[in-house]
C-alpha positions as CSV (number, residue, x, y, z in Angstrom):
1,X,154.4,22.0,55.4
2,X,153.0,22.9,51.9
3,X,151.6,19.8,50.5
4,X,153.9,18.1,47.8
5,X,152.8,17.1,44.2
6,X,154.7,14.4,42.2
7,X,154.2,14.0,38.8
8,X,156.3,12.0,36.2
9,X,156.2,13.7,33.1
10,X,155.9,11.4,30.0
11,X,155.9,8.4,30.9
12,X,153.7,5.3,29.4
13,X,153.4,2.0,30.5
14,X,151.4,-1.0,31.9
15,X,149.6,0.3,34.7
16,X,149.9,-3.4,36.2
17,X,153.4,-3.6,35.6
18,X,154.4,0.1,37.2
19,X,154.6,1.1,40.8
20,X,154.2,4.5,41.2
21,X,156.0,6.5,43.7
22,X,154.1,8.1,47.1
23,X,151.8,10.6,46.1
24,X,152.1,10.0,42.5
25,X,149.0,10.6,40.0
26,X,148.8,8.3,37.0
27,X,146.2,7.8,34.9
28,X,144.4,4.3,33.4
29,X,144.0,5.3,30.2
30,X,141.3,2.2,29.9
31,X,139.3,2.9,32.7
32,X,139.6,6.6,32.2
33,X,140.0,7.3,36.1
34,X,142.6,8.8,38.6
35,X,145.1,6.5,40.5
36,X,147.6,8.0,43.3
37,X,150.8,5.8,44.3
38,X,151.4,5.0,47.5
39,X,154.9,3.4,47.0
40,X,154.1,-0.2,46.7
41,X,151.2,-0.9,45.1
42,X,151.2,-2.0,41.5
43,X,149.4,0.4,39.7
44,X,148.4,2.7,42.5
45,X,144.7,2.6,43.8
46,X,141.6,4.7,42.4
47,X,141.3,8.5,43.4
48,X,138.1,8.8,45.4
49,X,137.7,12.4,43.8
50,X,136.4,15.4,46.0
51,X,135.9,13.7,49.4
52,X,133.8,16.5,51.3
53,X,131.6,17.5,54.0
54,X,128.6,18.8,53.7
55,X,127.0,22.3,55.3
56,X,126.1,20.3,58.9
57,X,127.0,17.6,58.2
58,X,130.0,15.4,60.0
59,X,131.2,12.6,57.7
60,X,132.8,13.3,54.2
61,X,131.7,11.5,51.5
62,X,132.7,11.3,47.3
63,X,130.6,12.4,44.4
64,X,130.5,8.7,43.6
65,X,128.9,8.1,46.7
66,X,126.6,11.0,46.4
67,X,125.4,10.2,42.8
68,X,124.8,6.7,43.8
69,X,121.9,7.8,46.4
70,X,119.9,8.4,43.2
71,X,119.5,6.2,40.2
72,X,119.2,9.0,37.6
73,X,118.1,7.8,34.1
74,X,120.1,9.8,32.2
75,X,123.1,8.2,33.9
76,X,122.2,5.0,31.9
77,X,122.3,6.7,29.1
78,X,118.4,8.4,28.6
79,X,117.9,11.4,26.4
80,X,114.8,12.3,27.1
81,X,114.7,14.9,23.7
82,X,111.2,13.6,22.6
83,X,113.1,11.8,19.3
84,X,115.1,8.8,20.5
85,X,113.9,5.8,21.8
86,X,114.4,5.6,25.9
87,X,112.3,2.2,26.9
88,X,116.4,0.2,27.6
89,X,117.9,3.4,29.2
90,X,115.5,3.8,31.7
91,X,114.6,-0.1,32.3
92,X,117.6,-0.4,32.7
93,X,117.6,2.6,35.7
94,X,114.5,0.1,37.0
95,X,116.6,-3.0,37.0
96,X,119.6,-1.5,38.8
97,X,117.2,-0.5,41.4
98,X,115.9,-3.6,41.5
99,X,118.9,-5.6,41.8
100,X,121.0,-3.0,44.2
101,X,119.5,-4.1,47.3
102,X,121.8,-2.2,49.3
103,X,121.9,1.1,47.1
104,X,118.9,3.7,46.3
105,X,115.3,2.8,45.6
106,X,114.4,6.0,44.1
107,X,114.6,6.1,40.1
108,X,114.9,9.6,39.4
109,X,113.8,11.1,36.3
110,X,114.9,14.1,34.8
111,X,112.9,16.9,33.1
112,X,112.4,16.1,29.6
113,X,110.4,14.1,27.1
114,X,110.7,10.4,27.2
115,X,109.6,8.2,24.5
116,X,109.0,4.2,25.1
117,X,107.8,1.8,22.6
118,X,107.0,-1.0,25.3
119,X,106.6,-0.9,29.2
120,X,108.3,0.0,31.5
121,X,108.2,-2.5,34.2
122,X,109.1,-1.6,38.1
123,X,109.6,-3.7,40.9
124,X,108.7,-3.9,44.8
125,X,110.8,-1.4,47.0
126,X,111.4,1.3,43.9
127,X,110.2,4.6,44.0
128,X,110.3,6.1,39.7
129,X,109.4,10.2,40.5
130,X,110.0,12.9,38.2
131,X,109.9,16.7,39.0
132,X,106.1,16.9,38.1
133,X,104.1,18.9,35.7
134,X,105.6,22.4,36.8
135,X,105.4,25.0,34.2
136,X,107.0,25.1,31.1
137,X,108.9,21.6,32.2
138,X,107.5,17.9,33.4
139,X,109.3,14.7,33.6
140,X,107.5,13.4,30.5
141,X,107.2,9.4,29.6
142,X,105.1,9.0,26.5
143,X,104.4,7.0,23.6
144,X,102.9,6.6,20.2
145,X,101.7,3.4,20.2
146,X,98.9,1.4,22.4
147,X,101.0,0.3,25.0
148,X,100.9,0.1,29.0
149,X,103.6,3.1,30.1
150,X,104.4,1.7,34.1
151,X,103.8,-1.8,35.4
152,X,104.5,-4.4,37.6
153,X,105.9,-7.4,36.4
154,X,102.3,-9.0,37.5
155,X,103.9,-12.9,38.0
156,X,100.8,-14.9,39.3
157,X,100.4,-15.0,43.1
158,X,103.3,-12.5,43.7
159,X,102.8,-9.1,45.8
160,X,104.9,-6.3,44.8
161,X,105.3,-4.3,48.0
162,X,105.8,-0.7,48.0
163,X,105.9,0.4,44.3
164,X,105.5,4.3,44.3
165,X,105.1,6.5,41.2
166,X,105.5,10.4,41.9
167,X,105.9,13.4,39.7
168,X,105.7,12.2,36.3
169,X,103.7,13.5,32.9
170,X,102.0,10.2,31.6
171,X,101.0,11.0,28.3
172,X,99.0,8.7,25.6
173,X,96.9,11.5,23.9
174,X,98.1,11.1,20.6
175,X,96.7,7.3,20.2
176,X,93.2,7.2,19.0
177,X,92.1,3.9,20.6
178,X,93.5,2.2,23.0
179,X,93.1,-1.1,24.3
180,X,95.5,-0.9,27.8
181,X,96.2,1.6,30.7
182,X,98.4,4.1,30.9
183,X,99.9,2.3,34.3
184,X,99.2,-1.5,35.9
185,X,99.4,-2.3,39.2
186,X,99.1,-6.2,39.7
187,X,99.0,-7.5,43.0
188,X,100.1,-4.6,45.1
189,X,100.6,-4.0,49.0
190,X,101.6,-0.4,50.1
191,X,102.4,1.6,47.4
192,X,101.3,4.7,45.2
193,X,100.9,7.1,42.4
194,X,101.2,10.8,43.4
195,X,101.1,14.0,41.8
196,X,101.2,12.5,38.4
197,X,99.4,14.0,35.3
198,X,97.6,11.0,33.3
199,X,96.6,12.1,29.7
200,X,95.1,10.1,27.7
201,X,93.3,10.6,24.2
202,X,90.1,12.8,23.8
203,X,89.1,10.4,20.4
204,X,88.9,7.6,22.9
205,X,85.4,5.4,22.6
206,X,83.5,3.9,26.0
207,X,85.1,0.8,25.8
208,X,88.8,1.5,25.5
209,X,90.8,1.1,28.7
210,X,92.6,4.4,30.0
211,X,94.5,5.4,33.4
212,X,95.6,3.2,36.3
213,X,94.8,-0.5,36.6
214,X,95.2,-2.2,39.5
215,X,93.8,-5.6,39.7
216,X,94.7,-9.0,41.1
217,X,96.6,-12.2,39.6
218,X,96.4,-15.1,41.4
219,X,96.2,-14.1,45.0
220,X,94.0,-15.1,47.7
221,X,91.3,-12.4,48.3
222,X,92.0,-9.4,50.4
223,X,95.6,-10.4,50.0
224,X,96.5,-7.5,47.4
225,X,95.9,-4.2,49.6
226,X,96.7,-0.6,50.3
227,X,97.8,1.0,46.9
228,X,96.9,4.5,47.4
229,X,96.4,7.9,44.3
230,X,96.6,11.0,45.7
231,X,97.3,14.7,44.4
232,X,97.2,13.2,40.7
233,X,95.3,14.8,37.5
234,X,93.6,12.1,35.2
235,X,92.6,13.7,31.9
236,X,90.5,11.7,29.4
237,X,92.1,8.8,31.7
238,X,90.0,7.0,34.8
239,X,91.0,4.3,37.8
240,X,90.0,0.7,37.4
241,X,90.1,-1.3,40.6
242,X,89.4,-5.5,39.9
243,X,89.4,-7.7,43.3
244,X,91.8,-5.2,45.0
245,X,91.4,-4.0,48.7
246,X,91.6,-1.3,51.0
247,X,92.1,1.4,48.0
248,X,92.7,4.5,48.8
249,X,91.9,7.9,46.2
250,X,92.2,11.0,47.3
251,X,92.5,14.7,46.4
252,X,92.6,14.2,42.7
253,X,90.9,15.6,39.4
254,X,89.6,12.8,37.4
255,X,88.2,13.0,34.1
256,X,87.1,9.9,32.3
257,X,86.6,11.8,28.8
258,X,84.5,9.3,26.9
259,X,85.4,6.2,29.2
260,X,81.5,3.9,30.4
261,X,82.9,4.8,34.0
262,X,85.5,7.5,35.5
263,X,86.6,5.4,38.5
264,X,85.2,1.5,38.4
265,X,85.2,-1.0,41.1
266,X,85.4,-4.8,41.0
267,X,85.1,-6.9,43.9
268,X,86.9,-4.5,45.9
269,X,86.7,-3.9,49.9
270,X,87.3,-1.1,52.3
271,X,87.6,1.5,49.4
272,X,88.0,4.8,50.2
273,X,87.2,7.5,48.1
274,X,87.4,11.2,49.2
275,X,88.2,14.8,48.2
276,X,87.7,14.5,44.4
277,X,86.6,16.5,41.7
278,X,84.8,13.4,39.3
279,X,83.6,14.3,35.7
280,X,81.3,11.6,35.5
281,X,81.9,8.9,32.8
282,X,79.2,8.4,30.3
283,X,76.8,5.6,31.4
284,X,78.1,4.0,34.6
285,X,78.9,7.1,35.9
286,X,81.3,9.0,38.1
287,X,82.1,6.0,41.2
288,X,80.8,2.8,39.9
289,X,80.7,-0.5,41.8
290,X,79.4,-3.9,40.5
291,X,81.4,-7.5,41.1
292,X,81.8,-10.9,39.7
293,X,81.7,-12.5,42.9
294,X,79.2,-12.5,45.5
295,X,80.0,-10.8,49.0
296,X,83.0,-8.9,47.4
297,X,82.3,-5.5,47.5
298,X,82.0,-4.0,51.3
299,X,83.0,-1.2,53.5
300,X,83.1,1.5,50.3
301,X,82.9,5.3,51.7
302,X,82.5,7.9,48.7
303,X,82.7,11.5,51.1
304,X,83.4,14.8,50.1
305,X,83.6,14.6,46.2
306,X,82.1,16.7,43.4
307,X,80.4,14.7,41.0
308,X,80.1,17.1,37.5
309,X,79.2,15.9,33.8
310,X,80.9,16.7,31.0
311,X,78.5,18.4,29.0
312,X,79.5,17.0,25.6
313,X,78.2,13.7,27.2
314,X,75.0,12.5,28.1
315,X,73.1,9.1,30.1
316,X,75.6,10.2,33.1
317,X,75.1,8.8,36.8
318,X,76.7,10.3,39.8
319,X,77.7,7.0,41.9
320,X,76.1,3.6,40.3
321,X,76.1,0.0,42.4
322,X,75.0,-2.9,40.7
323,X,76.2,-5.8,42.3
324,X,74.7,-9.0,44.1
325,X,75.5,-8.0,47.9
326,X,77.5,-4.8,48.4
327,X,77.6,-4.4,52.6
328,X,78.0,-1.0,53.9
329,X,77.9,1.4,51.8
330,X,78.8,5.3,52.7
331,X,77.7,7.8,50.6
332,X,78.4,11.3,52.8
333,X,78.9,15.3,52.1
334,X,79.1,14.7,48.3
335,X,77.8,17.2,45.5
336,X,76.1,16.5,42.5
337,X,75.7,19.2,39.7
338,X,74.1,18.8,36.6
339,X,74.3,15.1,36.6
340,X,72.1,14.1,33.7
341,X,70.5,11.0,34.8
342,X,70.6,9.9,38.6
343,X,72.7,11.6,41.2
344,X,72.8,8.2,43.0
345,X,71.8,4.6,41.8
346,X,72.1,2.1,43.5
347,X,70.9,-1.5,42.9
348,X,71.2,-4.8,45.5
349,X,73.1,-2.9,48.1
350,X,72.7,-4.2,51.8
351,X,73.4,-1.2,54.2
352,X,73.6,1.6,52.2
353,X,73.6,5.2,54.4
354,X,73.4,8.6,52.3
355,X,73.8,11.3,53.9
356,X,74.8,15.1,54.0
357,X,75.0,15.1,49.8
358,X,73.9,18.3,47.7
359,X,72.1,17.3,44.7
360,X,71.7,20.7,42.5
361,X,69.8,20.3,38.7
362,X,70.7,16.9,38.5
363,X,68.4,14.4,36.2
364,X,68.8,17.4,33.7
365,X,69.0,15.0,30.9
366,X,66.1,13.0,31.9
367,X,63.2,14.4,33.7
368,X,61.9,10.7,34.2
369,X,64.9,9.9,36.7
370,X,65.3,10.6,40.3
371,X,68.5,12.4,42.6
372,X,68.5,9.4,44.3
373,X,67.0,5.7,42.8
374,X,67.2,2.3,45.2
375,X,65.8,-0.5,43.4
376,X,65.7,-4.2,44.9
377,X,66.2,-7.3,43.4
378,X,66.6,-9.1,46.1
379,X,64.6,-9.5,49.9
380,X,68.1,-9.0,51.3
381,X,68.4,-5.7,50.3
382,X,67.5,-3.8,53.6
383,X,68.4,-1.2,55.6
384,X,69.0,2.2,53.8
385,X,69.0,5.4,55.1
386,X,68.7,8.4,53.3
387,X,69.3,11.6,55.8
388,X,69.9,15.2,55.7
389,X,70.6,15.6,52.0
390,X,70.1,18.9,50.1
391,X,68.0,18.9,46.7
392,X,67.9,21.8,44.4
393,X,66.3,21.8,41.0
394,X,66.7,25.5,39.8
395,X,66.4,24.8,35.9
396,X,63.1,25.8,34.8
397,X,61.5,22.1,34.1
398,X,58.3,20.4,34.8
399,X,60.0,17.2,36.3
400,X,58.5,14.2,36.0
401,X,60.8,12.8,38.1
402,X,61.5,12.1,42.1
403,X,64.2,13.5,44.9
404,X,63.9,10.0,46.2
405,X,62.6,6.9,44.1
406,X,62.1,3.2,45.8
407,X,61.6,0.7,42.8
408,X,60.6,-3.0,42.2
409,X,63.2,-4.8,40.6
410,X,62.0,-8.7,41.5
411,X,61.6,-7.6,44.9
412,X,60.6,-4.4,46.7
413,X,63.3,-2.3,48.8
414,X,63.5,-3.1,52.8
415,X,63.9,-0.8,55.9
416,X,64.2,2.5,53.7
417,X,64.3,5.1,56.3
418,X,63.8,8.5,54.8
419,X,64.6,11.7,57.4
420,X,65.3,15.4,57.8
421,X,66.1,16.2,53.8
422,X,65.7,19.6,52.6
423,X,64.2,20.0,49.4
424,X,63.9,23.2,47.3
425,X,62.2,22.8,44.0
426,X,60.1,25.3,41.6
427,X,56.5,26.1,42.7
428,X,55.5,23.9,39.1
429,X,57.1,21.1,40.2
430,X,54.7,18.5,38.7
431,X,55.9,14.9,40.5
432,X,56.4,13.4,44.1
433,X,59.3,14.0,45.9
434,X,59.2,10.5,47.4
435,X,57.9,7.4,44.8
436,X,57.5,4.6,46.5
437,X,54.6,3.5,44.1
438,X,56.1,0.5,42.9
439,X,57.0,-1.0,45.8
440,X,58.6,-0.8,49.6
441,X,58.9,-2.6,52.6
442,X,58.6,-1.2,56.1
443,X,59.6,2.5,54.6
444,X,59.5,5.7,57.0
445,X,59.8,9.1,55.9
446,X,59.5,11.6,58.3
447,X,60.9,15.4,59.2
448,X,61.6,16.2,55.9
449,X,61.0,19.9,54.7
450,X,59.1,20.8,53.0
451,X,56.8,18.1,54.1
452,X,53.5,19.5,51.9
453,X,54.3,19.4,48.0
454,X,54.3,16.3,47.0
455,X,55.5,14.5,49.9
456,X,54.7,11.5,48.6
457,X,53.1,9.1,46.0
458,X,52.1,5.7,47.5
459,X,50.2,2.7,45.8
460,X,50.4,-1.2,45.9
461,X,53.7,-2.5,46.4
462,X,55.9,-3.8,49.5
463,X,54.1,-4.5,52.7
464,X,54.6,-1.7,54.7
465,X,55.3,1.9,54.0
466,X,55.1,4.4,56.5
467,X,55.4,8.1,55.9
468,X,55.8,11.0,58.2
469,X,54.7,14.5,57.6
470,X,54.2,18.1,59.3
471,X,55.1,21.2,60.8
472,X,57.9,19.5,63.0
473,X,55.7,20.4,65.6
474,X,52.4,19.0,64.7
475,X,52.8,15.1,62.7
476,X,51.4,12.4,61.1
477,X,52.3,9.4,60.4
478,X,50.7,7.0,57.9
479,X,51.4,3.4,57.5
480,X,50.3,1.9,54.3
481,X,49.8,-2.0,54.9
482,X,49.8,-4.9,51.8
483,X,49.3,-8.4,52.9
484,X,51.8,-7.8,55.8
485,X,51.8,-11.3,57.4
486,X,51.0,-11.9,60.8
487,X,50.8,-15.3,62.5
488,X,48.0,-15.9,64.4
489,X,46.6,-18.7,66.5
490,X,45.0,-21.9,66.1
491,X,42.4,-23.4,67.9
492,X,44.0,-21.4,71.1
493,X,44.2,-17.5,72.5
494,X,47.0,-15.6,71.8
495,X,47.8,-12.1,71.8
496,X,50.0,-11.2,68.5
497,X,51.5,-7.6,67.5
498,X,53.3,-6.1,64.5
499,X,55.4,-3.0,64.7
500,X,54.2,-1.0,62.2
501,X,56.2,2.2,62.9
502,X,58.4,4.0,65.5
503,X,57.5,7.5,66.6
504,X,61.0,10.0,66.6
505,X,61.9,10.3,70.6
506,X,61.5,12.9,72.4
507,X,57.6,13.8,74.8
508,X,55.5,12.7,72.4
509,X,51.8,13.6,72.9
510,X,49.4,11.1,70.8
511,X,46.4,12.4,70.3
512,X,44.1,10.8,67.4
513,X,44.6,7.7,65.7
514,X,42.7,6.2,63.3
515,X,42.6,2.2,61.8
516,X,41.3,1.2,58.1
517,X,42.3,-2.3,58.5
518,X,41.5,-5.8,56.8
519,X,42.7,-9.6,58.1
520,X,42.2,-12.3,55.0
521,X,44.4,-15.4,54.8
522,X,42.9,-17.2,58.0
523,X,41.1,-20.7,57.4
524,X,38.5,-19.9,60.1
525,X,37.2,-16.8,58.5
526,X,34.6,-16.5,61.8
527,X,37.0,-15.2,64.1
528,X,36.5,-11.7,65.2
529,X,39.6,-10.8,66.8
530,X,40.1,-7.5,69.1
531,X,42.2,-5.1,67.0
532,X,43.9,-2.1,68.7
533,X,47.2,-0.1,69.1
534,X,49.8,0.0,72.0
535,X,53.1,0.8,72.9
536,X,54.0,-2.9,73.8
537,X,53.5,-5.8,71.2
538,X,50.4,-7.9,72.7
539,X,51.8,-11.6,73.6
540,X,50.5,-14.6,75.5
541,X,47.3,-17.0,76.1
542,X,45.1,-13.5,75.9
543,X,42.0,-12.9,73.8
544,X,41.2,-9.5,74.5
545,X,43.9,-6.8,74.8
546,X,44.9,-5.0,77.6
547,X,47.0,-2.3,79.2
548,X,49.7,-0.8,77.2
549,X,48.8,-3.4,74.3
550,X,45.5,-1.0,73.7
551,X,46.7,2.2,74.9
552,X,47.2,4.6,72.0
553,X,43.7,3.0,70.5
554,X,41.3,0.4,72.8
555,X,40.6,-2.6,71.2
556,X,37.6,-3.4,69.4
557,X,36.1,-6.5,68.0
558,X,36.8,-7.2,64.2
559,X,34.0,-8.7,62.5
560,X,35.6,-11.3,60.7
561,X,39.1,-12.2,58.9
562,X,37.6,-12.5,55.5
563,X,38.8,-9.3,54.5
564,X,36.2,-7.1,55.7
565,X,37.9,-3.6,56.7
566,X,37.1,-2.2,60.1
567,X,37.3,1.1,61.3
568,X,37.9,3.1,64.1
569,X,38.6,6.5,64.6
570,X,39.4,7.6,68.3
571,X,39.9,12.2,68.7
572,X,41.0,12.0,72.2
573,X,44.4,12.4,73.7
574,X,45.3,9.1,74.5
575,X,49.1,8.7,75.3
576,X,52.0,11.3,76.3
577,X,55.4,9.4,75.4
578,X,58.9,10.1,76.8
579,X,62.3,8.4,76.0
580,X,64.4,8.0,73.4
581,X,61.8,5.7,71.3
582,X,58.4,5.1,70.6
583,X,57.8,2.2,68.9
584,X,53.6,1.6,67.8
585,X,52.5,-2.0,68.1
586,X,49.2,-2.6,65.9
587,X,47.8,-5.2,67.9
588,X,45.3,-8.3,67.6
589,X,44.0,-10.7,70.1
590,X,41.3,-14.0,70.1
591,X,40.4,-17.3,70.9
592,X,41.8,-18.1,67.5
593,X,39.3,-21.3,65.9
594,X,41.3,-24.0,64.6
595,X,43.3,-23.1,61.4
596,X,44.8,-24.9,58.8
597,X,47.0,-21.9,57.8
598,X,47.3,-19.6,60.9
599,X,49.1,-16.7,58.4
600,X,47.2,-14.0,58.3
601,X,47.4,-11.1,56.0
602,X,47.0,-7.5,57.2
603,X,45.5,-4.8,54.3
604,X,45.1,-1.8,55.0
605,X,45.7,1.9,56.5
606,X,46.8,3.7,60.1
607,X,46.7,6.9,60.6
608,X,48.5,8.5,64.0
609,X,48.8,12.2,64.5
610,X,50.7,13.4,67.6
611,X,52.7,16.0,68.9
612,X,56.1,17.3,69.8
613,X,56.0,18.8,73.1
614,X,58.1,21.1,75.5
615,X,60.6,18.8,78.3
């Protein structure tokens, strides 16, 4: 049967008072919707206009329904034509999101150009994306005036869970100074910027804030975690994290323009920071890490970035740390180009590995400084290994500088291993490639190439540095010893030992070895103890060595402990080595006379050369 329309033709009257027949359109001239009779209700009910199916779908469902699923601004009345004011249309897009529990958590924004004259302020479980910054349009939120764009509401002690931020132009770069961030992040868990464009303003000064804060307020440490950036362009903008954890930036270009640091961390833990391109900032550099409280910052990984300088900048630094305690740092399969000062510096760092990093023509700026600077302030900075990194210095300077420099800072750097780094410099490259003249303790470098120019420059300083050089085939291994101490007996015989280095595994052949050696520091200065090296440390109620605690070099008889250097020099083979180790024990044994102070001090030099042989 053909489907019936009713219609009564001019006809007024209170909707509440009227009853309209089955069928029957009418129209509420207040609430400017459809109602359809059914025969007995007063005033009919509202239309639920174009009920439909969609393409593979099952279930029909209205427009209404459909536009609720996203919170579009311009429903609540945005513009977005770059002239009128948008800051209540499009809070108010944030509060309905916030308040709808049940409805959409996605704040769309339309292409255009927003202006705000005060934040914006989103809420946990909302998502504010735009279409991006595709050409010729972007979903554009700007302002003209120094205020924060996007943030939390940042209530003390409150997590916001889950704010994400996708697709949108933030734009400050028409304000000249500018004293907060483009977006704040207080107390987050789970959430995100991606594929944003961050602008800020290229007449910006060092110590204006610009970019993305995310930072703490009032909750317990570690307890703010897991915001993530991704996919996202900062332009004369940078990332500030304070006492936030388990950050996450990846896969984005950021450019701090003028900023003292491109991406800064404060107190933060289990950062990780990978797949960048990083314009450096200009004097704390590209990554920089420092805290205000002790035994914050730990677990940081910096891999697979590209550290560059803006060349209308100078007194750049590739990654700085300069903090109290900062535990395990990973520095890996970075590059550094044209960094003007240090490619890396680092300062107080406990467990710092670097690794796999090109350094090409960095220290440009500054001949003095080194690719790579460790300075100690502390005795509990230890434990450092620099491995299989790549330096290039193509510019035509005489450098003054090092690859690798190990400075004194109130204390002298501890367990620096230095191993299989490639260096490529000009043949009038006029400095060390390792400085550890002003101080290391218990420092090995060995199967670097090449190992002849300047391998190294060694003078007082730290208490045992050991260096290894050679064909690969062919080594030596020198340990530099300053007032190492070594406790000795008293008025009894012991056998005492002090690993002074570790030969790579593999068959070792040892074949000369050679002791320059002085022991001071013992009140009974008329002991003349047996001195010799072995592949176990001596021990025990001995006073002469014996077996493997003399079998690299025999032990001979000192002739005294008051400083007197004795030498030995031995040009046989003495020992083939197998394994996976081969740690070398210089060794000392006596009938030690009574002493007041039985700390001895050893002074002096060992020389090992050995071999690498076939299995």
């Amino acid at each position: 049967m053909a489907t019936e329309l009713k219609l009564r033709r001019d006809v007024t009257g209170d909707i509440d008072a009227m009853t309209p027949a089955e069928g029957e359109p009418i129209y509420d001239t207040t609430t400017k919707r459809l109602r359809l009779g059914d025969g007995s209700t007063v005033g009919g009910t509202a239309m639920a206009l174009n009920s439909e199916t969609a393409t593979g779908s099952v279930t029909a469902r209205t427009m209404a329904l459909r536009f609720a699923d996203v919170i579009n601004v311009k429903d609540f009345g945005a513009v977005g034509d770059g002239v009128a004011d948008d800051t209540s249309e499009i809070q108010a897009a944030l509060d309905h999101c916030r308040d709808d529990a049940a409805g959409s958590a996605a704040v769309f924004v339309p292409p255009g150009d927003y202006l705000i004259s005060s934040a914006l302020i989103i809420y946990s479980d909302c998502r504010i994306y735009g279409v991006g910054k595709a050409s010729g349009r972007s979903s554009r939120i700007f302002a003209t005036t120094d205020i924060t764009l996007l943030k939390t509401p940042g209530a003390s002690g409150v997590v916001y869970f889950g704010v994400t931020i996708e697709g949108l132009n933030l734009d400050r770069s028409t304000i000249a100074t500018t004293t907060t961030p483009h977006v704040e992040i207080i107390n987050p868990q789970f959430g995100s910027i991606r594929d944003c464009y961050v602008l800020g303003s290229s007449s910006m000064a060092s110590t204006d804030i610009s970019g993305l804060l995310v930072r703490n307020n009032g909750v317990t440490w570690a307890g703010t975690w897991n915001f993530h950036v991704s996919s996202t362009a900062f332009n004369m903008a940078g990332i500030k994290i304070d006492n936030v954890t388990d950050m996450v930036i990846t896969h984005s270009d950021i450019w701090g323009g003028k900023l003292a640091a491109t991406i800064e961390i404060i107190d933060g833990a289990s950062a990780y920071i990978a797949f960048n391109d990083i314009i450096c900032g200009v004097t704390q550099g590209g990554v920089y890490i420092h805290e205000s409280v002790a035994a914050r910052n730990s677990f940081i990984d910096i891999i697979g970035n590209d550290f560059t300088t803006d060349p209308a900048q100078s007194e750049t630094t590739g990654v700085g740390v300069d903090s109290s305690d900062n535990n395990r740092l990973l520095i890996t399969n970075n590059q550094f180009t044209g960094i003007e000062e240090e490619g890396i510096k680092l300062s107080q760092v406990f467990g710092a590995t670097i690794t796999n990093n090109m350094f090409s023509t960095c220290n440009s700026g500054d001949n003095s400084k080194a690719d790579i600077l460790l300075t100690a302030v502390s005795s509990t900075e230890l434990d450092t290994i620099i491995s299989g990194n790549f330096h290039v210095n193509v510019t035509a300077i005489s450098n003054e500088g090092a690859v690798v420099l190990l400075t004194n800072g109130g204390a002298v750097p501890n367990f620096v291993t230095i191993t299989n780094n490639i260096i490529r410099t000009p043949s009038f490259y006029a400095s060390p490639v390792y400085d550890i003249s002003s101080g290391g303790n218990n420092v090995q470098v060995h199967g670097n190439q090449p190992s002849g120019i300047h391998q190294a420059f060694l003078s007082a300083g730290g208490t045992s540095i050991v260096i290894h050089s050679g064909d690969g085939i062919n080594q030596t291994a020198v340990v530099t010893l300053t007032a190492e101490a070594l406790t000795v007996g008293s008025s009894a015989s012991l056998g005492v030992g002090l690993n002074i280095c570790n030969v790579p595994p593999g068959n070792v052949t040892i074949h000369s070895s050679f002791i320059d050696v002085a022991l001071s520091g013992v009140s009974t200065t008329n002991d003349t103890p047996e001195v010799g090296l072995g592949t176990v440390q001596a021990s025990g109620a001995v006073s002469t060595l014996t077996s493997t605690q003399d079998d690299i070099m025999a032990g001979v008889a000192m002739a005294d402990t008051n400083g007197t250097a004795y030498i030995n020099s031995v040009a046989t083979l003495v020992n083939r080595l197998t394994g996976d180790g081969h740690a070398i024990w210089l060794n000392f044994a006596d009938a030690w006379g009574a002493n007041a102070d039985a700390v001895a001090a050893i002074t002096g030099t060992v020389r090992i050369n050995y071999t690498f042989n076939e299995a």
